[in-house]
C-alpha positions as CSV (number, residue, x, y, z in Angstrom):
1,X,-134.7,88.5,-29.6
2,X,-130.9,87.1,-28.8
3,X,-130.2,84.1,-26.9
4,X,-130.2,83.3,-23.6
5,X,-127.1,82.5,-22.7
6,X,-127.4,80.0,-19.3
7,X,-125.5,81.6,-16.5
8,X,-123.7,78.7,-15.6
9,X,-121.9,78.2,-18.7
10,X,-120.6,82.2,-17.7
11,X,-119.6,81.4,-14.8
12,X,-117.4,78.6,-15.7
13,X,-116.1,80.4,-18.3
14,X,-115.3,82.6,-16.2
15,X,-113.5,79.8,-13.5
16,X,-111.7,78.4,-16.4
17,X,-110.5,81.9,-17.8
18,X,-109.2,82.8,-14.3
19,X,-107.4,79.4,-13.9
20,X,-105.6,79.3,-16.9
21,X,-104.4,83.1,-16.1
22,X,-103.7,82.4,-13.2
23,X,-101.7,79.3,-13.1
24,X,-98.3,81.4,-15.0
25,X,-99.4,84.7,-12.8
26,X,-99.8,83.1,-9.4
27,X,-97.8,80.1,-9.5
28,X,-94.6,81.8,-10.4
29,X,-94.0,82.4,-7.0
30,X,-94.6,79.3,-6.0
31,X,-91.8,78.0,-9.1
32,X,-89.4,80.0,-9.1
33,X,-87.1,78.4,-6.7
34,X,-88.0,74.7,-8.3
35,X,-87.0,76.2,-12.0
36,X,-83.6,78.1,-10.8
37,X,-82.8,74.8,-8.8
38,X,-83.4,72.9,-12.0
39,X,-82.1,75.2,-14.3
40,X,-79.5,76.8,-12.8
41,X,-80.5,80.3,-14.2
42,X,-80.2,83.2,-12.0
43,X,-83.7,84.3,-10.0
44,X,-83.1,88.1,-12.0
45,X,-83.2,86.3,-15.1
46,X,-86.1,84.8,-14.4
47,X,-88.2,87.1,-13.1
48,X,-86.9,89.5,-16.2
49,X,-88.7,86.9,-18.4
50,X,-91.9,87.1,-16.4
51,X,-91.9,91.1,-16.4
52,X,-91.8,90.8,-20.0
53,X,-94.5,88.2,-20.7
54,X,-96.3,90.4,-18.1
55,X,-95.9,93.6,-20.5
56,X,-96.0,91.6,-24.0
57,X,-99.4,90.9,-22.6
58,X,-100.5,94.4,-22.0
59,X,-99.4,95.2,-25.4
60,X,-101.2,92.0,-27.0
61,X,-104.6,92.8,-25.4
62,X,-105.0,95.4,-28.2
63,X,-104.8,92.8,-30.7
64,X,-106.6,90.6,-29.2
65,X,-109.3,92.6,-28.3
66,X,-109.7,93.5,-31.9
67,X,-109.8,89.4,-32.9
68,X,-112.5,89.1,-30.4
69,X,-114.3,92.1,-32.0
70,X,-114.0,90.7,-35.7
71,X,-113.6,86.8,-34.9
72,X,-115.5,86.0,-32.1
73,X,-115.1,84.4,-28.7
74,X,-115.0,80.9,-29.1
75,X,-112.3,81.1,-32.0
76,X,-110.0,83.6,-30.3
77,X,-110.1,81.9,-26.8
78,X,-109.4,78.5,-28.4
79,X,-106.4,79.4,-30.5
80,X,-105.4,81.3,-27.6
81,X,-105.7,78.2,-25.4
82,X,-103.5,76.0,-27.9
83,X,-100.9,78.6,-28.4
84,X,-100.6,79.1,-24.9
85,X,-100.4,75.3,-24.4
86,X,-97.8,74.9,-27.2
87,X,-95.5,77.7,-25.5
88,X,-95.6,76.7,-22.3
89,X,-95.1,73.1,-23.0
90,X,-91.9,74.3,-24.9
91,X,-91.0,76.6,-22.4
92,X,-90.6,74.0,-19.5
93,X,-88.8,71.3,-21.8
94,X,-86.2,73.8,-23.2
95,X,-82.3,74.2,-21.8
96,X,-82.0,77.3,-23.8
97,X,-82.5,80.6,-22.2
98,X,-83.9,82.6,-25.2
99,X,-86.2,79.5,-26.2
100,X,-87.8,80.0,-22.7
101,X,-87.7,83.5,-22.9
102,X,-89.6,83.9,-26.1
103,X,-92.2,80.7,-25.4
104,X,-92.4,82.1,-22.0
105,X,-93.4,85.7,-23.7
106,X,-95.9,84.0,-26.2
107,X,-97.7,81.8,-23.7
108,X,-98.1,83.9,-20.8
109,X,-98.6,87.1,-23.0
């Protein structure tokens, strides 16, 4: 018979799946002014880079979808946590444009 699994550990996976998502998709909004004030870069190019992080992601959920399939949950989910880490961390200490632009595409896709 499989395990139980307890349905609060779901749910919070679940919270904590939706917050890290969340935090590039719903707080760019909320950033975009601070970044282009910081940055200088134009608000098109910006939300260029967040279009295609949007559409690298679609693209990306194929593959992941077949890591989770062959390499389970708690592997794919955790090197997808770091990576995203690493990316945006390099993303938001970066003055170059295609540095952001391709850590941007990697963490948020």
């Amino acid at each position: 018979m499989p395990e139980r699994i307890p349905r609060l550990k779901i749910a919070l996976l679940g919270i904590l799946t939706i917050a890290a998502y969340g935090c590039w998709n719903y707080a760019f909004g909320v950033l975009l002014d601070p970044v282009i004030a910081d940055t200088g870069w134009s608000e098109s190019y910006l939300t260029r880079v967040y279009g295609s992080s949007a559409l690298i992601g679609g693209f990306a959920s194929v593959f992941s979808g077949w890591m989770l399939d062959r390499l389970g949950s708690r592997f794919v989910f955790s090197l997808g946590a770091v990576v995203s880490v690493v990316a945006f961390l390099v993303a938001s200490s970066t003055g170059s444009q295609a540095v952001f632009a391709i850590a941007s595409g990697v963490g948020g896709g």
